[in-house]
MIKEVEX-997959 format. One record per residue (C-alpha): residue in three letters; chain; residue number from 1; x, y, z. Coordinates in nm, 4 decimals. Example, Ala and Ser with C-alpha at 12.3 -4.5 7.8 and 13.67 -1.06 7.14 Angstrom:
ATOM  rest  kette   nr        px        py        pz
ATOM   ALA      A    1    1.2300   -0.4500    0.7800
ATOM   SER      A    2    1.3670   -0.1060    0.7140
***
This chain:
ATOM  rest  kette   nr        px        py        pz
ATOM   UNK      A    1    3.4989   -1.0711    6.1279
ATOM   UNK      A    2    3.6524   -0.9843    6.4781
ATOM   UNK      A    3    3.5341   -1.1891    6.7291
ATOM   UNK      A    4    3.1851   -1.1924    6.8273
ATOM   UNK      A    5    3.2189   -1.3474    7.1914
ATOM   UNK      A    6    3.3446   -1.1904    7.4853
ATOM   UNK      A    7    3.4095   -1.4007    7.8177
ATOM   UNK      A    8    3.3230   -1.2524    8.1437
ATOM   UNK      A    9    3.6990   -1.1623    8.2282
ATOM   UNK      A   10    3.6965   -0.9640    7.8815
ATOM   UNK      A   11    3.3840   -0.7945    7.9614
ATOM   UNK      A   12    3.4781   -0.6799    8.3302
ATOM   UNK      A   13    3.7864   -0.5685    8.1888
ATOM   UNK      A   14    3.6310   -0.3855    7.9243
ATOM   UNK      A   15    3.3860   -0.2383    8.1976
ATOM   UNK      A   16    3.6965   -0.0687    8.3383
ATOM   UNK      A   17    3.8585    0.0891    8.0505
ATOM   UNK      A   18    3.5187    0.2507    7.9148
ATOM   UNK      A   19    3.1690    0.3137    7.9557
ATOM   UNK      A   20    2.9484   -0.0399    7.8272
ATOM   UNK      A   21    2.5707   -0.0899    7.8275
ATOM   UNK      A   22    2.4750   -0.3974    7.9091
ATOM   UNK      A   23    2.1490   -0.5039    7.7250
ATOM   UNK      A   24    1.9633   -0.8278    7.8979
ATOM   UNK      A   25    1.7484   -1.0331    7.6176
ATOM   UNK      A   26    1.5025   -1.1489    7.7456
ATOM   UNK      A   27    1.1961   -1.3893    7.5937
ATOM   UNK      A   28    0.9896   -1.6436    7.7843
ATOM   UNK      A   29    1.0648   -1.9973    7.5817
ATOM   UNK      A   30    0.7986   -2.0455    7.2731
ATOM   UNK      A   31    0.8721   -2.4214    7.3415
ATOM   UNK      A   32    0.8320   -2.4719    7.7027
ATOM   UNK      A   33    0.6554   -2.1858    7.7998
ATOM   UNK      A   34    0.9284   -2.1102    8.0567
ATOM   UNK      A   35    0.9039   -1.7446    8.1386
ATOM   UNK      A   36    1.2177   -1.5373    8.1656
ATOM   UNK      A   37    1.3511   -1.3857    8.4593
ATOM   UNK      A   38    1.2522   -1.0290    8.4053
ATOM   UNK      A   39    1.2521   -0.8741    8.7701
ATOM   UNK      A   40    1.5861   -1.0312    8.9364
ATOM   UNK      A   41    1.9190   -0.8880    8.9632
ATOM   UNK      A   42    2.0848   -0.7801    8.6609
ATOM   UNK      A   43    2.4667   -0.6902    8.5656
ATOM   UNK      A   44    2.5421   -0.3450    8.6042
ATOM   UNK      A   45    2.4905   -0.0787    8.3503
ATOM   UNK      A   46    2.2079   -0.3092    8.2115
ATOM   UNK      A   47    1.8985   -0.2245    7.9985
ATOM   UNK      A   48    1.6489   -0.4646    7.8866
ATOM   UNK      A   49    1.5287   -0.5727    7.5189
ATOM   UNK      A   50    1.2588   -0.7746    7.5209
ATOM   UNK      A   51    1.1830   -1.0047    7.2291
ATOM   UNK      A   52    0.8457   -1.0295    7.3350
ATOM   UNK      A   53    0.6979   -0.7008    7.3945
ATOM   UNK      A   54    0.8717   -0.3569    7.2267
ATOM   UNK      A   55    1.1637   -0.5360    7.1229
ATOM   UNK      A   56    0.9653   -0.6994    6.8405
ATOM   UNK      A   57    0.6982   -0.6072    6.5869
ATOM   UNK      A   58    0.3555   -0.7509    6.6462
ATOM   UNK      A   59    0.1682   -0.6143    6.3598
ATOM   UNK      A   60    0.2821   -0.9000    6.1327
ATOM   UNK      A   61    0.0807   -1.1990    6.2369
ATOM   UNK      A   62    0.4422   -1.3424    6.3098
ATOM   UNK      A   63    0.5904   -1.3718    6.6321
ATOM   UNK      A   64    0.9581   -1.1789    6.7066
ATOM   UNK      A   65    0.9686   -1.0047    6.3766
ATOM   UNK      A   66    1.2284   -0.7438    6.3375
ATOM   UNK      A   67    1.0676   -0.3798    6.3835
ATOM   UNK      A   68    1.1165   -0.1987    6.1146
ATOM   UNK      A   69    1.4671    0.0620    6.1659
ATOM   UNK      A   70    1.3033    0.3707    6.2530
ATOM   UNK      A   71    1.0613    0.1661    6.5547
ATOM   UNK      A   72    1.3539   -0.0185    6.6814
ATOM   UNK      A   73    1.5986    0.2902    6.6594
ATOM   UNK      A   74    1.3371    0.4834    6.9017
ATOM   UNK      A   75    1.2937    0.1709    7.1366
ATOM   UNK      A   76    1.6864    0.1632    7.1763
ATOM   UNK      A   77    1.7025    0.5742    7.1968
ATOM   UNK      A   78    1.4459    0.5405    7.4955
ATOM   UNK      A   79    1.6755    0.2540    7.6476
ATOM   UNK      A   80    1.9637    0.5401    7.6635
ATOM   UNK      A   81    2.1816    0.3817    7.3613
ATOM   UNK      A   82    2.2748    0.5701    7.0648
ATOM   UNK      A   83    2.4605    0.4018    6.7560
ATOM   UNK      A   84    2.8010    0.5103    6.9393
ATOM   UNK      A   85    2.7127    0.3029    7.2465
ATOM   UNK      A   86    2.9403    0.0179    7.3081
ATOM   UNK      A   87    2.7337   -0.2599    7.4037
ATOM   UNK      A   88    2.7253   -0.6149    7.5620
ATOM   UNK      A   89    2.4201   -0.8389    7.4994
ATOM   UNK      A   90    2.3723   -1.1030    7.7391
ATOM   UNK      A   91    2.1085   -1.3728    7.8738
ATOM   UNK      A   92    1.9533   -1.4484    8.1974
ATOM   UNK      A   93    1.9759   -1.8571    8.0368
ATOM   UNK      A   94    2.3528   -1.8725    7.9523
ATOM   UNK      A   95    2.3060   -1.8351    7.4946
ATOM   UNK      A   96    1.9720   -1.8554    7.4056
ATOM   UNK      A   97    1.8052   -1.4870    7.3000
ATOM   UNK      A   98    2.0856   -1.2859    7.2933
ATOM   UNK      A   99    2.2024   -1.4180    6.9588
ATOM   UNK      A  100    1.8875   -1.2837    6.8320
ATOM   UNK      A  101    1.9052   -0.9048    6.9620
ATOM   UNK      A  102    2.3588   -0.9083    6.8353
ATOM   UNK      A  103    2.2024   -0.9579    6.5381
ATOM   UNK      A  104    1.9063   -0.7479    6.5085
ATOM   UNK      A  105    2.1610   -0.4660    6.5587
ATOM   UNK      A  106    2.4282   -0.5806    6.3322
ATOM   UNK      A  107    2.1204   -0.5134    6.0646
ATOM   UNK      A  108    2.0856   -0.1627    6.2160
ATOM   UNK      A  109    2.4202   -0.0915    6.1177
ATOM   UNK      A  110    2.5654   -0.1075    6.5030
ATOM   UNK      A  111    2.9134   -0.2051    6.5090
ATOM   UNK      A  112    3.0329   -0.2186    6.8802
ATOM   UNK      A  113    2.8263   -0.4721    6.9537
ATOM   UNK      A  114    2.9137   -0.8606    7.1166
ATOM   UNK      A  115    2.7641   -1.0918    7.2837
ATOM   UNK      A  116    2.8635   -1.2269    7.6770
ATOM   UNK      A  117    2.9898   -1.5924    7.6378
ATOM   UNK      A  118    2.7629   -1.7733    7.9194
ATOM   UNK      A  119    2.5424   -1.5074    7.9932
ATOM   UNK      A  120    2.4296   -1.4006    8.3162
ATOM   UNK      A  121    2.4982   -1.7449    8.5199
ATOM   UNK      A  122    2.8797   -1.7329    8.3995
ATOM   UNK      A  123    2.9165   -1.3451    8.5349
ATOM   UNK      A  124    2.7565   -1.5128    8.8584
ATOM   UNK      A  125    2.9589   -1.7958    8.8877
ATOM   UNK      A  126    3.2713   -1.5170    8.8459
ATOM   UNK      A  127    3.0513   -1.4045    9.1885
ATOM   UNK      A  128    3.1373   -1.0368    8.9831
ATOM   UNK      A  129    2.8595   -0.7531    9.0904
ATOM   UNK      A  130    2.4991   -0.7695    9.0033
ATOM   UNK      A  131    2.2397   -0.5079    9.1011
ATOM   UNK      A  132    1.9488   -0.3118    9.0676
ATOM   UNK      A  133    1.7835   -0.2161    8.7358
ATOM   UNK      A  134    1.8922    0.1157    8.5879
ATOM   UNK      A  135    1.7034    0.4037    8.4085
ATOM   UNK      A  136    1.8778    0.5407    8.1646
ATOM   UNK      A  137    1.7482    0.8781    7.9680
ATOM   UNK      A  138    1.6188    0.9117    7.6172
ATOM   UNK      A  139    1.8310    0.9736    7.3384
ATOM   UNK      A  140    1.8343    0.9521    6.9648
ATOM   UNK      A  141    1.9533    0.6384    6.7463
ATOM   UNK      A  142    2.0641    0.7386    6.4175
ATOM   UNK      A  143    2.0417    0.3897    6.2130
ATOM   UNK      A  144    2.2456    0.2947    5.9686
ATOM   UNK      A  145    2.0300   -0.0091    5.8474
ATOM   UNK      A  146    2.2391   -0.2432    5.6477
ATOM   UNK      A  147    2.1332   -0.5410    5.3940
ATOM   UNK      A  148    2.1541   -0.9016    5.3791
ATOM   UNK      A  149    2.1212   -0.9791    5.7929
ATOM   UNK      A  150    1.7548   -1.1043    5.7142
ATOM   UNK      A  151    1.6195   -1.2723    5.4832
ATOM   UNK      A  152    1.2277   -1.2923    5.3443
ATOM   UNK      A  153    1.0350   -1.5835    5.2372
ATOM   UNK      A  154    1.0565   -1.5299    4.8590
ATOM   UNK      A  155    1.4591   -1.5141    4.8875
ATOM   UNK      A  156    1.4047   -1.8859    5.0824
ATOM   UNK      A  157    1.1865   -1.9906    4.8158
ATOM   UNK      A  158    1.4257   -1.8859    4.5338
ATOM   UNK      A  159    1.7698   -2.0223    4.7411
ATOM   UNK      A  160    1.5598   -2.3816    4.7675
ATOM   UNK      A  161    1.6971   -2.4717    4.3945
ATOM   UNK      A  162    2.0581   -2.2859    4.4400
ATOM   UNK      A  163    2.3856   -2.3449    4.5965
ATOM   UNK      A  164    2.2565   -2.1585    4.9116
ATOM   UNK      A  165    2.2075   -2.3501    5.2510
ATOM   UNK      A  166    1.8650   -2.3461    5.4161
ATOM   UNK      A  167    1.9885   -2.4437    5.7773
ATOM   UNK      A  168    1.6876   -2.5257    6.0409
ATOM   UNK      A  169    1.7711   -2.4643    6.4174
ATOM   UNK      A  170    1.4591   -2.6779    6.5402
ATOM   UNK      A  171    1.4914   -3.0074    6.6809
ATOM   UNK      A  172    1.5126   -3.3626    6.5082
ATOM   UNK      A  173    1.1925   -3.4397    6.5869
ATOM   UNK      A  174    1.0120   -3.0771    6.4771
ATOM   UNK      A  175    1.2591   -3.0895    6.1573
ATOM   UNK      A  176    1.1936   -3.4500    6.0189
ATOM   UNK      A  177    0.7847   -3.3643    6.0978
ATOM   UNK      A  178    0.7635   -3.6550    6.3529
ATOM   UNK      A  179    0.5914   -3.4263    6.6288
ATOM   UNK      A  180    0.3398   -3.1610    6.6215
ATOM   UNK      A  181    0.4351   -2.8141    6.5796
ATOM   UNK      A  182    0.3862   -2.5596    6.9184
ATOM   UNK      A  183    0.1897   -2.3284    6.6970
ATOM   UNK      A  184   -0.1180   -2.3664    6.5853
ATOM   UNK      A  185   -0.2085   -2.4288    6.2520
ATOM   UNK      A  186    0.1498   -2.4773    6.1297
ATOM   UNK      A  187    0.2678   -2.8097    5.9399
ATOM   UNK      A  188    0.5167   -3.0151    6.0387
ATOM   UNK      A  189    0.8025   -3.0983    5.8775
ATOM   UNK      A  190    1.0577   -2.8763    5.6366
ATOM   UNK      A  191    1.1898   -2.6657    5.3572
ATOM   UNK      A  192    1.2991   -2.9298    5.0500
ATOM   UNK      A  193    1.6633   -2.9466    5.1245
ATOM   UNK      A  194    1.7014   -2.7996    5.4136
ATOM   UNK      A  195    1.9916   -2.8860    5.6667
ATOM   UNK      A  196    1.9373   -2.9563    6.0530
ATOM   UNK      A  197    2.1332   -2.8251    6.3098
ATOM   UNK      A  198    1.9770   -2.7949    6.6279
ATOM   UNK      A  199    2.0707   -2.4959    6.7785
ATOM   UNK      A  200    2.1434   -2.6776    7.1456
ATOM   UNK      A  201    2.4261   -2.8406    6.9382
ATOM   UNK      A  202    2.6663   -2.5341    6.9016
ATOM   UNK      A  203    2.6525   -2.4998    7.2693
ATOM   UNK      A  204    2.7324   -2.6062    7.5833
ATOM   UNK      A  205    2.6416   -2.5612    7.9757
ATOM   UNK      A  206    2.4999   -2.2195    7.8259
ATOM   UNK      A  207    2.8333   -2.1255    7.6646
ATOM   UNK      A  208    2.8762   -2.1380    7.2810
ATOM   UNK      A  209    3.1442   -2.4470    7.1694
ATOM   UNK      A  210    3.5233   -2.3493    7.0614
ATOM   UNK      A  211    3.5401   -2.2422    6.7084
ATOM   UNK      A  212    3.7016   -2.5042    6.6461
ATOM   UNK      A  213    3.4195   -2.7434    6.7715
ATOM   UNK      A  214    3.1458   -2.5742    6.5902
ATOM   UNK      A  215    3.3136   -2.5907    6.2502
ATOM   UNK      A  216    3.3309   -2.9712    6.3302
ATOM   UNK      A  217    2.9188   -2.9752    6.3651
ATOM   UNK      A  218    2.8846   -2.7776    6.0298
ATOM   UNK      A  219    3.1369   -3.0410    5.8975
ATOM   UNK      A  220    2.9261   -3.3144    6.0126
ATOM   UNK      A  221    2.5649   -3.1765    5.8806
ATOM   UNK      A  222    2.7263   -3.0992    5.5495
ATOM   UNK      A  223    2.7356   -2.7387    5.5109
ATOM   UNK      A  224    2.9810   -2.5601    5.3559
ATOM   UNK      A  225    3.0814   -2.2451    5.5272
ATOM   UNK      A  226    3.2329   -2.0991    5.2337
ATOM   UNK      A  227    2.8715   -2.0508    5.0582
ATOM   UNK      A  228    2.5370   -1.8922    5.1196
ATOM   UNK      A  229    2.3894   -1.9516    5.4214
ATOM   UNK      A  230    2.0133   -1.8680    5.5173
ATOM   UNK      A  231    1.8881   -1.9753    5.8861
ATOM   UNK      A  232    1.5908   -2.0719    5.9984
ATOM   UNK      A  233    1.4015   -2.1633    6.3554
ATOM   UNK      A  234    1.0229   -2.1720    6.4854
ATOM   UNK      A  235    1.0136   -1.7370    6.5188
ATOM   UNK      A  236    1.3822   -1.6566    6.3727
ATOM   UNK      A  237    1.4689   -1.6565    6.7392
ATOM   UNK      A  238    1.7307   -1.9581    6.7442
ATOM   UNK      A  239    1.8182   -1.9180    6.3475
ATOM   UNK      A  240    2.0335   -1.6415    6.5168
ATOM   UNK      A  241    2.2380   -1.8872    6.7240
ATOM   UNK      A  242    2.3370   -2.0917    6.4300
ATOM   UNK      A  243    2.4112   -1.7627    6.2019
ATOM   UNK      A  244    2.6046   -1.6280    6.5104
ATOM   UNK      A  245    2.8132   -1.9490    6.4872
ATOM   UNK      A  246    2.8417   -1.9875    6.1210
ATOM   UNK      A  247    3.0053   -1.6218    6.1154
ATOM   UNK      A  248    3.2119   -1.6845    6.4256
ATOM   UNK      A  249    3.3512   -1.9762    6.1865
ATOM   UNK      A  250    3.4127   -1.7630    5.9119
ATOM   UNK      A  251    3.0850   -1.7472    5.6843
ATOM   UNK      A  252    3.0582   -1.4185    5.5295
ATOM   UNK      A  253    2.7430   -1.4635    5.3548
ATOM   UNK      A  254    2.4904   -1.5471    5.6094
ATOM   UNK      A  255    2.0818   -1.4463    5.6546
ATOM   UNK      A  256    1.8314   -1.5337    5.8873
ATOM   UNK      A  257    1.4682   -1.5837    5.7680
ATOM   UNK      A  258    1.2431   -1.3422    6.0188
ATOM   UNK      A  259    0.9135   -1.4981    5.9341
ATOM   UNK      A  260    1.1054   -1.8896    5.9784
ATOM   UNK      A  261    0.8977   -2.1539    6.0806
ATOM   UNK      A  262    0.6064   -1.9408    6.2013
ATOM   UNK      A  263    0.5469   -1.8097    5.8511
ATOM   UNK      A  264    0.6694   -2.0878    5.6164
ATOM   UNK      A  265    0.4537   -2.4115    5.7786
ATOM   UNK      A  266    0.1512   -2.1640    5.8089
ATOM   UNK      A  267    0.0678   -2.0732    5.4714
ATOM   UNK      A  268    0.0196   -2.3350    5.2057
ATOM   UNK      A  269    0.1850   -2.2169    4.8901
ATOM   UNK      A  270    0.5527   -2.2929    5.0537
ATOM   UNK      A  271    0.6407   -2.6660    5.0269
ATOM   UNK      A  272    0.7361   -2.8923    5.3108
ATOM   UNK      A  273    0.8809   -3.1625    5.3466
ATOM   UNK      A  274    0.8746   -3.4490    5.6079
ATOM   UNK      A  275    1.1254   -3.7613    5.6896
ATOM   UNK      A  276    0.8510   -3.9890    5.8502
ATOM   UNK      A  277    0.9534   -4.3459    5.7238
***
């Protein structure tokens, strides 16, 4: 796959040889409860997605599920982007939800689609232009929805005893079940052979690491690019970082688990596991 990434000199440059909407990402932190900045400055050209009101469903139980095609094709067709638009996802935090919304519409079936490199702090340390939030009228999204970009709980359950990678994006601590879990009424712990990878490990200083250095993580947590990967997180938020990663290093078969976390340590019938010696 072509690369995923695009610096800030890329994108300005790409701002000047055709017409890009910018989409900001925005979700407060599940974690910390740190809200988002929703009301400052943004890039130009820029529309909002946000994870935590339209740009999600709500009528699973589940927090940040992906709306089903037609719902999230009108939400983007009222944000002025058709399946034609070139776009630019970015964050206010430097990587954190943007991962999350590249690949929500690499499952629509959008394919000029990246993702800024740093986010909005790294187009503000360029001291490039920032200004007011745009309206943009409505058009129509034609989606092209396309397989295999997420992943349901009964495909985690049957991957568990196959050569396919469950990798978890939590922290140590959530992963190996020594803390409580944010939500309540979800176990600790995690899926029976499930790889850890922190998500805040393929990044740094809000920037994703080299190719080069993220292959080197994978390399070190024992997962082998070259087979199935399915990612998981608390909300299928941060799964996206790691999948994101995993197919800037040259996975090809890679899923992220909507329900994640959320779903799986909430209902009894899936096993978990915990490292607590």
């Amino acid at each position: 796959m072509a690369s995923v990434l695009l610096s800030v000199g890329e994108l300005a440059n790409a701002m000047q040889q055709k017409p890009v909407t910018l989409v900001r990402a925005l979700m407060d932190d599940p974690v910390s409860k740190t809200p988002d900045t929703r009301t400052a400055m943004v890039l130009p050209a820029s529309v909002d997605f946000d994870l935590d009101n339209e740009g999600s469903d709500h009528t699973t139980g589940l927090p940040h599920s992906m709306p089903s095609s037609d719902d999230l094709a009108v939400y983007l067709g009222n944000q002025g982007i058709t399946a034609n638009t070139p776009i630019t996802v970015y964050d206010t935090r430097g990587i954190y939800s943007a991962p999350r919304v590249w690949w929500m519409l690499k499952a629509l079936g959008h394919q000029d689609v990246y993702i800024l490199n740093g986010g909005q702090p790294a187009w503000e340390k360029a001291t490039l232009p920032v200004s007011e939030q745009q309206q943009y009228g409505k058009l129509t999204y034609q989606a092209t929805p396309r397989p295999g970009w997420f992943a349901n709980s009964s495909a985690v359950l049957q991957a568990i005893n196959t050569e396919a990678q469950l990798i978890d994006a939590r922290s140590a601590p959530r992963f190996k079940g020594e803390v409580s879990e944010p939500r309540e009424g979800v176990r600790s712990g995690h899926m029976p052979g499930a790889f850890n990878i922190p998500f805040d490990t393929l990044l740094k200083d809000g920037y994703f690491l080299s190719v080069e250095q993220l292959k080197a993580v994978f390399d070190r947590a024992n997962v082998d690019l070259r087979k199935p990967i399915i990612c998981t997180c608390g909300s299928g938020v941060t799964a996206c970082i790691i999948a994101v990663a995993a197919v800037m290093c040259g996975a090809t078969q890679v899923s992220v688990y909507d329900g994640s976390w959320s779903e799986w340590g909430a209902d009894t019938q899936y096993p978990v596991v915990k490292d607590v010696s």
